[in-house]
C-alpha positions as CSV (number, residue, x, y, z in Angstrom):
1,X,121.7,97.8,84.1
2,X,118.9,95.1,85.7
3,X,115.0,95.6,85.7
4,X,112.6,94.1,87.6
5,X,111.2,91.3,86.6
6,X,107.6,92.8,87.6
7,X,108.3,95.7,85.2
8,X,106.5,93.8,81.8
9,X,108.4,93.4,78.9
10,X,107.3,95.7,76.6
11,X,108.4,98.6,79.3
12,X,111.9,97.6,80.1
13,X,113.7,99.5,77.2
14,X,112.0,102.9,78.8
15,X,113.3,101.9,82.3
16,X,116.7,101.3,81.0
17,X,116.9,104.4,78.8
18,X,116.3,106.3,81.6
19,X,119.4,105.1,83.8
20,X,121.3,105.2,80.6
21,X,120.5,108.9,80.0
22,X,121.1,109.9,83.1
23,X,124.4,108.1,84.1
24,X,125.8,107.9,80.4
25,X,124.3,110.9,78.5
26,X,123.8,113.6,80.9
27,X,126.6,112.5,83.3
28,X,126.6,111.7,87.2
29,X,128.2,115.0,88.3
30,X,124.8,116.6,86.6
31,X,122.7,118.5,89.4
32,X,119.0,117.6,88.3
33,X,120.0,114.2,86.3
34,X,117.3,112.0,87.4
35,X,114.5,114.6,86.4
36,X,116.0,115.3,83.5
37,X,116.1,111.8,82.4
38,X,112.6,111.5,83.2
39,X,112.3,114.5,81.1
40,X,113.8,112.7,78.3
41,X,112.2,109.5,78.7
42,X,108.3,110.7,78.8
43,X,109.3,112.2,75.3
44,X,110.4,108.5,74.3
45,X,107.5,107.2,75.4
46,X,105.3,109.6,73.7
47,X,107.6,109.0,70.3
48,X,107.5,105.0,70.8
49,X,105.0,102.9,68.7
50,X,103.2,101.8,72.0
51,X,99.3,102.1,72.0
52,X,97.9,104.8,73.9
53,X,96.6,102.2,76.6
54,X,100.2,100.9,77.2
55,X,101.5,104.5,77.2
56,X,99.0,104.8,80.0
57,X,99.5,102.0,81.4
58,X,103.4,103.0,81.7
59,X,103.1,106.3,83.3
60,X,100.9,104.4,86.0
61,X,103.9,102.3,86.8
62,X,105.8,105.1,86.7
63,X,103.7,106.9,89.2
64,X,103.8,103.8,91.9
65,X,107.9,103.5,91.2
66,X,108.7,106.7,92.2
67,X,107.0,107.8,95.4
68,X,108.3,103.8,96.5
69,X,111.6,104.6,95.6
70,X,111.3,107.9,97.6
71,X,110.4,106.1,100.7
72,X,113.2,102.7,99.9
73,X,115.8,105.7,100.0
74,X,114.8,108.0,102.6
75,X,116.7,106.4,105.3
76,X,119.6,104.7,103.4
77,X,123.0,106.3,104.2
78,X,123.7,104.9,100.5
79,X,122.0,108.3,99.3
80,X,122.2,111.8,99.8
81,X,119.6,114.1,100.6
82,X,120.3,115.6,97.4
83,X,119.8,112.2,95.8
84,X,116.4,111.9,97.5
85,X,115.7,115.2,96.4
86,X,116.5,114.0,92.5
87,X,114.0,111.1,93.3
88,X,111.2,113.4,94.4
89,X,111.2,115.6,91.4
90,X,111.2,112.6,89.0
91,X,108.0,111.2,91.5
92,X,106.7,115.1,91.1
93,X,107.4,115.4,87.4
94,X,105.7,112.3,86.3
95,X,102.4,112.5,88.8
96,X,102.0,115.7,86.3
97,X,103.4,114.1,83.4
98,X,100.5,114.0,80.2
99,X,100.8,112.0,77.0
């Protein structure tokens, strides 16, 4: 699994838990994966040892990713509109998302 190098440091455990979950641990035949991971990695984050200013800090990366990742996929044959879907409620669950 690769990061971006934009993503700091400190944050690229979270990113990579969250493909791990959702590929390894809930499965890719799993309707809902992707929010579910997202699920499962907000409750990391809120269990990590991070300050509350990098937990912030997080989630506001978090919020740009998604919504750009929405609009990278949206007219890539690579991904199904179910897919897209997927990518929406993650962008939907963590512009709600508290700490």
């Amino acid at each position: 699994l690769l990061v971006s190098e934009e993503v700091p440091e400190i944050f690229r455990p979270f990113w990579v838990f969250h493909e791990l979950v959702e590929f390894v641990k809930i499965g890719m035949e799993t309707k809902g994966r992707c929010e579910k991971a997202a699920e499962m990695e907000l409750d990391a984050l809120r269990r990590s040892n991070l300050t509350l200013e990098q937990k912030r800090e997080y989630l506001r990366l978090r919020r740009e990713f998604w919504p750009c990742l929405v609009e990278h996929t949206k007219d890539k044959p690579d991904y199904t509109p179910e897919e897209r879907g997927w990518f929406t409620a993650s962008q939907e669950f963590f512009a709600t998302a508290e700490l």
